[in-house]
N, C-alpha and C positions, 0 to 999 in steps of 0.2 A: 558453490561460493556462499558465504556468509555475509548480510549486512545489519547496517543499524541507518535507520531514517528518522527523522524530524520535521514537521508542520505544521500547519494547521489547518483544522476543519471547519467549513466557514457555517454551517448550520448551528452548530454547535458550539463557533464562536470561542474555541480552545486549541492550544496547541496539543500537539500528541508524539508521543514517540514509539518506536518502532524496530521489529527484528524482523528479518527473514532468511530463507535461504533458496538457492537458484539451484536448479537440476535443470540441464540440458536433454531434451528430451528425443528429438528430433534435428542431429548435426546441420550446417551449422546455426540452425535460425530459429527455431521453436523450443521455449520453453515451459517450467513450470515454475511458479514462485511462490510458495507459501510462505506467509507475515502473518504476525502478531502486529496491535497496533494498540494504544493508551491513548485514550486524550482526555488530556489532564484537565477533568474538571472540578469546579471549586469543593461538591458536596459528593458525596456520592464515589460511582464508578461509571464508564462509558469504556467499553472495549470493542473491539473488530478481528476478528479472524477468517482470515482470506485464503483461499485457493485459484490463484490467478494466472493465464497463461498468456503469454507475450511471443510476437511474431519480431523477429530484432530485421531490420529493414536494411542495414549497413552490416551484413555478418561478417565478419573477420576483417573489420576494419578498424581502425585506434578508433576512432568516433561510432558511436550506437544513436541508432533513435529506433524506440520501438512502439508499438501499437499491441493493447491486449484484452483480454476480460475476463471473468472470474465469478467465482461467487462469494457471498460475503455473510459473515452470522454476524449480529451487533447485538450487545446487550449494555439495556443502558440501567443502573441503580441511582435514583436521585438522592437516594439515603434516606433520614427517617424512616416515619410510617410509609409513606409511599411503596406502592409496588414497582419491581423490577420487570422489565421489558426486553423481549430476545426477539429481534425483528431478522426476517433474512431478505438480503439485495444480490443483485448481478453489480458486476462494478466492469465499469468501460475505461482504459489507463492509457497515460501516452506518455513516455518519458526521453530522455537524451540524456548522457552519459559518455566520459572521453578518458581512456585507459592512460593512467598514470603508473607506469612499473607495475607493481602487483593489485595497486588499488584503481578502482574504478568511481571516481564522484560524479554522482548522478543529479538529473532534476525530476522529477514526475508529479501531473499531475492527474486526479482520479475524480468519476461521478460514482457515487453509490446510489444505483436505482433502486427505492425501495419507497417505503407508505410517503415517509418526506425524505426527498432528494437533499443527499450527502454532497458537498465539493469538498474535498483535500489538495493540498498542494505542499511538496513536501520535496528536502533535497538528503541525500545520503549517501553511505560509502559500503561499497564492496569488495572483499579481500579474499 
């Protein structure tokens, strides 16, 4: 499955947007979810790129809540002179989500463990 998510990262104090896509890795309950992630800040760049795995706790039921973790690369550019920063984090995620026909709108929210601790919380759609 394909999605797209929207939130915000509260360290960083910006909203972000986001893609990923879900592969089934382990029927029916273990996956994998690799996202891209933006957050839109004023100067500069700040991106996230994740490799995330989730245990879905309701498998084949219309309603999802799952538990996951992952790892994460962030690279932040503040622009100008300033130099650019590639930090890498573990990220601990917890989300819910309730099958609408072929789409699924989800809630999640995420800690990025890393030098300073990341929170996002963010809602999206899966198709």
């Amino acid at each position: 499955r394909f999605g797209v998510r929207f939130g915000y990262y509260t360290e960083a104090d910006d909203p972000f947007l986001g893609v990923e896509m879900r592969f089934r890795i382990i029927p029916p309950e273990i996956y994998f979810s690799p996202n891209v992630e933006a957050v839109l800040v004023d100067e500069g760049h700040y991106f996230t790129i994740n490799g995330d795995f989730h245990y879905d706790l309701l498998a084949g039921r219309r309603t999802s809540a799952w538990l996951g973790a992952g790892l994460a690369i962030l690279n932040t550019d503040p622009g100008g002179s300033a130099d650019s920063n590639t930090d890498f984090g573990f990220n601990l995620l917890a989300g819910v989500g309730s099958r609408r026909g072929r789409v699924i709108p989800y809630a999640q929210a995420k800690v990025i463990l890393k030098s300073d601790t990341e929170f996002a919380i963010g809602v999206g759609l899966r198709f």
